[in-house]
N, C-alpha and C positions, 0 to 999 in steps of 0.2 A: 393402184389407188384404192382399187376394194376388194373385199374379204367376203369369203362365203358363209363366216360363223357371225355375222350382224357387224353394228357399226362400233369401234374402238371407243374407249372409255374417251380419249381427244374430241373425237366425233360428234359424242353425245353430250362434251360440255361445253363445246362450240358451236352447236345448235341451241342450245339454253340461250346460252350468251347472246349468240346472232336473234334470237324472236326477242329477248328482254330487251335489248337495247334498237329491235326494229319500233317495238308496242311502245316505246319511249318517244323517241326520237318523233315516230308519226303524228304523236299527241301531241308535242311542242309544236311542231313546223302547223298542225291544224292551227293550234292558238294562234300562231304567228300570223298566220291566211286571214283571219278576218271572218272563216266561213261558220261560226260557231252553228249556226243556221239550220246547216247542211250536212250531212253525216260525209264520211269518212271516203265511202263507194260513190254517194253523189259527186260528191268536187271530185272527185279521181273521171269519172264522165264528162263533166263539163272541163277538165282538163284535156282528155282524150279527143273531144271532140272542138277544141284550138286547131286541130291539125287536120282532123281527118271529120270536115263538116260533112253530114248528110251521111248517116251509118245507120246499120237497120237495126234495132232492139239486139237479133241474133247476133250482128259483127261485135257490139259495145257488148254484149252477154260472152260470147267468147274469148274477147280481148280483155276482159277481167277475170277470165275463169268463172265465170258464174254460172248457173242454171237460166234460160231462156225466162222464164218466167216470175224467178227472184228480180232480174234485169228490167223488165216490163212495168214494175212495183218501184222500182227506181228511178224509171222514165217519166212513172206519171205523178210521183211528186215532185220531181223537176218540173213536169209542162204545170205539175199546181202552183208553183211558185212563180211561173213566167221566166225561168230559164232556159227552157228547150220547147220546141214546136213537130210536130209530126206534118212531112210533107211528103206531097206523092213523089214518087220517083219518076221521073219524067223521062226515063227509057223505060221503064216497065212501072204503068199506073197501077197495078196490085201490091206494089209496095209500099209500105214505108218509111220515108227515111229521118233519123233525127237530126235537129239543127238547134245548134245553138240561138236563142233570140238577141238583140242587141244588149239586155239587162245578162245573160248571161253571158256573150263573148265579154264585157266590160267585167265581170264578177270573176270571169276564168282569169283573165288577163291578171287585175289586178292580184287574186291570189298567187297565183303563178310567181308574179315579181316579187310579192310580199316574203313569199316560204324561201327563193333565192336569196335575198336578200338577208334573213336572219337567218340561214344556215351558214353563208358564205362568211357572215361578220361574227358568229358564232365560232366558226373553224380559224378564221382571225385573229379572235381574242384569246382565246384558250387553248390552239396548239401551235406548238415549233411547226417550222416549215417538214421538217424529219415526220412529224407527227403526220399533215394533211396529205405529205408523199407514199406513209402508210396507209393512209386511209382510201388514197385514190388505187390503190397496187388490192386494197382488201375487196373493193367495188369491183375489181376486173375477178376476179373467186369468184362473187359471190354472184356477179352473171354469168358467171360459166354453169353455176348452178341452175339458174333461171331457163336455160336455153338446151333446151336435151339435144 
């Protein structure tokens, strides 16, 4: 699957393809969310944190690939907006941990459904079944990629 003289002319123009059509598609599915508000990394946070309530700056900073302190810049314009709160960690009080507040689990929620909902009716309207059978076989690629 790899070569030791760099990546194959295929390679390189299916990485093109794969970022043009991620930088696309993210832009749509934001409009779609409602979050115009909020950048790109915040709703991906308050997404994150639907599931996994009460994460320390460093887990949400890791689990985006970020830098600790890019992440920290992220947190506190979330806590400025009143979607996230810092609370202590109540097994170890030197921590701590971020939560979603009630304005942002409702804000996460609803974009959540919103971006489902206009991808799903989007892959609906515009492709063959053949088509979203390709598209769900290109998604399993392209997390193999994601997951070393």
């Amino acid at each position: 699957m790899s070569e030791d003289r760099g990546p194959s002319p295929s390679a390189v123009r299916a990485s093109q393809a794969v970022r043009a059509v991620i930088g696309r598609l993210r832009r749509r599915i934001r409009a779609a969310s409602g979050t115009e508000d909020i950048n790109l990394t915040q709703a991906s946070v308050l997404a994150r944190l639907i599931d996994n309530d009460g994460l320390t700056t460093s887990d949400l900073a890791a689990a985006e690939g970020m830098r600790h302190q890019s992440m920290a810049t992220t947190v506190a314009a979330l806590a400025g907006l009143g979607l996230v709160e810092r609370r202590r960690d109540p097994g170890d009080g030197r921590r701590l941990l971020i939560a979603l507040t009630a304005e942002g689990r409702r804000r996460a929620e609803e974009g959540r459904q919103a971006r489902g909902e206009w991808l799903a009716a989007e892959l609906q309207k515009k492709c063959t079944e053949e088509e979203r059978q390709t598209v769900i076989a290109a998604m399993a690629v392209l997390e193999r990629i994601v997951h070393d």
